[in-house]
N, C-alpha and C positions, 0 to 999 in steps of 0.2 A: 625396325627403322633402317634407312639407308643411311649410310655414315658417311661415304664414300661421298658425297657434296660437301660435307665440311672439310675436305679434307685442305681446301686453299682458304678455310679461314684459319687456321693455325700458325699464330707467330711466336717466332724464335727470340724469348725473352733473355737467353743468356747472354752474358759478354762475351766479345770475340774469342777468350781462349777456354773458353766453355761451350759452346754452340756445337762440337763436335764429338762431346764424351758424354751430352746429359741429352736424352730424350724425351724429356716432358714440355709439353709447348701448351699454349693458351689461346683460348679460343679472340680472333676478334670481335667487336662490340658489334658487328654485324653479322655475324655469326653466332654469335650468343641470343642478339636479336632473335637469328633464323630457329636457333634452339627450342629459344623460350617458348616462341608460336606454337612449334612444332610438339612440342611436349604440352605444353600447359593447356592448350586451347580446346583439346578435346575434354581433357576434364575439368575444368572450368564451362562447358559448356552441357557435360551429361550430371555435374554434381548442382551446380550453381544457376545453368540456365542463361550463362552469359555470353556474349560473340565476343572476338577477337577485333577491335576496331583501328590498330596499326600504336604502333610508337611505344609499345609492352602495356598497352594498356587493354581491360577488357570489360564490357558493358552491358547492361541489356537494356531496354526501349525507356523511355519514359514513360509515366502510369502517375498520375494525380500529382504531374509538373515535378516527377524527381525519378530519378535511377539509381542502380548499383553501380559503383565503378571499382574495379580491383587493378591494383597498377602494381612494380616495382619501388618496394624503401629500398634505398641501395646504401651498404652498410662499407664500399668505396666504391670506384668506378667498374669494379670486377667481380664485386657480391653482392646479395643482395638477399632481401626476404620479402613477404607479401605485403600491404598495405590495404586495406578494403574502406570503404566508405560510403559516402552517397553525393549525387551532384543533383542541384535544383535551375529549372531553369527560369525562376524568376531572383534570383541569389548572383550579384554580378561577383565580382572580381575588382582588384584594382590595377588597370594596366595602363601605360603612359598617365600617369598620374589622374587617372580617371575611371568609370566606373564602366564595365563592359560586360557583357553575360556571357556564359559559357556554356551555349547550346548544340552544338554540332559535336560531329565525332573527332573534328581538327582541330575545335578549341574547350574539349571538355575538360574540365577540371573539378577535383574533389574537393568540398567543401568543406566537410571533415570526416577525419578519418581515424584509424582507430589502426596498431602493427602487433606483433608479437611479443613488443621488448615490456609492455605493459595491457593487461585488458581492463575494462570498465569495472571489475569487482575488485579494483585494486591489488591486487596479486599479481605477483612478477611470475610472466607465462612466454618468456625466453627461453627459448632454448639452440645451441650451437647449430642441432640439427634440422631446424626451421631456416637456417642459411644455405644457399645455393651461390656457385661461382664458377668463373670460365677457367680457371686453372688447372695446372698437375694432368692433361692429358699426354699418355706417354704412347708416345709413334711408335716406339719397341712393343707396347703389345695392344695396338690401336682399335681395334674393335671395342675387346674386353674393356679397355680404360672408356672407350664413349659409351659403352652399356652402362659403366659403374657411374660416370658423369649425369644421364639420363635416371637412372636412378637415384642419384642425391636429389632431384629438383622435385621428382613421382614423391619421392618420400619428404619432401620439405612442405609441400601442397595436402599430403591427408596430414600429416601432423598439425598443419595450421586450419584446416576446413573448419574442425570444430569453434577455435574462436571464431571463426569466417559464420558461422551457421549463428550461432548463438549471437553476437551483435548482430545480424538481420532482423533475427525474430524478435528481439529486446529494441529494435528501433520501427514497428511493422506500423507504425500510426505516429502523426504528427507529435502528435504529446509525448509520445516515446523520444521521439525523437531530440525533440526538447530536452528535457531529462536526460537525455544520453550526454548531449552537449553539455549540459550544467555538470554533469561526473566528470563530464573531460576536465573543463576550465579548473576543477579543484584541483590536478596534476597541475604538479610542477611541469613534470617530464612533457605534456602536450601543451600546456599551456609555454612553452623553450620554442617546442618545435609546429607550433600552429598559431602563434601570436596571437593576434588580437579576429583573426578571420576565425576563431572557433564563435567571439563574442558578436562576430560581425555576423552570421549564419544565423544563429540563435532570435538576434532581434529580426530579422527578416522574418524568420519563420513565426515566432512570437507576434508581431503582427499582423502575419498571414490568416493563422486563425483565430487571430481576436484576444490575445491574454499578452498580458503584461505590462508594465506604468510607464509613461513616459518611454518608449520604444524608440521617437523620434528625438529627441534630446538627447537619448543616451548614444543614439548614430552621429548626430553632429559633435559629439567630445571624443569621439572617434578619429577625428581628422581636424588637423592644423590647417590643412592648407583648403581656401575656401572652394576655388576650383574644382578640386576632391570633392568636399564636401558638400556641392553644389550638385555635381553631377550623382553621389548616391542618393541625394536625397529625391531628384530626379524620378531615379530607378525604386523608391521605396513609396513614392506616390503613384508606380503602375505596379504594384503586386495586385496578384488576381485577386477578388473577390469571389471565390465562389466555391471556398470551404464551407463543407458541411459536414 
């Protein structure tokens, strides 16, 4: 890799009377950006089969109205680890207080999703070195420290593939998929940090291929506000028909 482009994304995070004795700098968020691409995209593309679609997000096509999306969970503004999931595009969203689909590569979103701090068999499958960050590059010995940098992110991606593979194959059919969502909503920890859109996913999908009671009633206790609940409901009377 040429290093030598990052070289003007590196800023000087020390205070004034440090900036001249400590030589580790951090990369900027658009440079980290440029990193990420630059690393990850090849192999996320020869393991996984997925493109690089802008904004640290990465994707491949739609196939029976749903995809893979793998993005950045960012553990603060300057770390982060993988996040994988899937996006549907008949599964809206709720944006200006209202229900809008997520089909394009500038407005996809994951509908649910699955990180490393917890996987679906309920065992805690964290680990320190599934994290990746723009920090601690040292100009004093600059190459070596962006080899070693490039290297934390190479080894955070096969350390995490195997969750990455295995929740694929454990969601390869709707009804998996289902199932997948009904393990999540039992976490605390997903149901914190996926609120009520893991429940809201579920009944979509749940009516899409024909199973489950009251799917339409359980959407309208979904939403307070009628507007909301006018417009998903909208969107839950054009789901495709034409699961088989």
């Amino acid at each position: 890799m040429d290093f030598e482009k990052y070289k003007k994304y590196l800023m000087n995070y020390w205070s004034p009377e440090y900036r001249d004795i400590y030589t580790t700098r951090e990369l900027s968020a658009e440079g980290w950006t440029m990193l990420l691409e630059e690393v990850f995209s090849p192999l996320i593309e020869k393991e996984l089969g997925m493109r690089y679609i802008g904004n640290r997000i990465w994707a491949d096509d739609y196939c029976n109205h749903r995809r893979r999306v793998l993005s950045l969970f960012l553990q603060t503004t300057s770390s982060a680890s993988i996040k994988w999931g899937w996006n549907f595009d008949f599964v809206p969203k709720v944006s200006g207080g209202k229900a809008v689909y997520a089909r394009t590569d500038k407005s996809i979103f994951t509908h649910f999703f699955e990180n490393c701090h917890y996987n679906h068999d309920d065992s805690i499958a964290f680990k320190s070195e599934m994290i990746f960050d723009r920090f601690h590059i040292d100009t004093a010995d600059y190459e070596k420290s962006m080899q070693e940098k490039v290297d934390q992110h190479i080894n955070a991606f096969y350390l995490t593939l195997p969750l990455i593979k295995t929740f694929y194959k454990e969601t390869e059919t709707y009804e998996q998929t289902i199932e997948m969502i009904d393990t999540l909503l039992t976490h605390s920890y997903y149901g914190l940090i996926q609120g009520n859109q893991l429940f809201l996913a579920s009944l979509f999908l749940q009516q899409y291929i024909g199973v489950g009671e009251d799917n339409e009633k359980h959407l309208c206790e979904l939403f307070n506000n009628e507007r909301t609940r006018d417009s998903f409901l909208k969107k839950f009377s054009a789901i495709p028909k034409d699961y088989r």
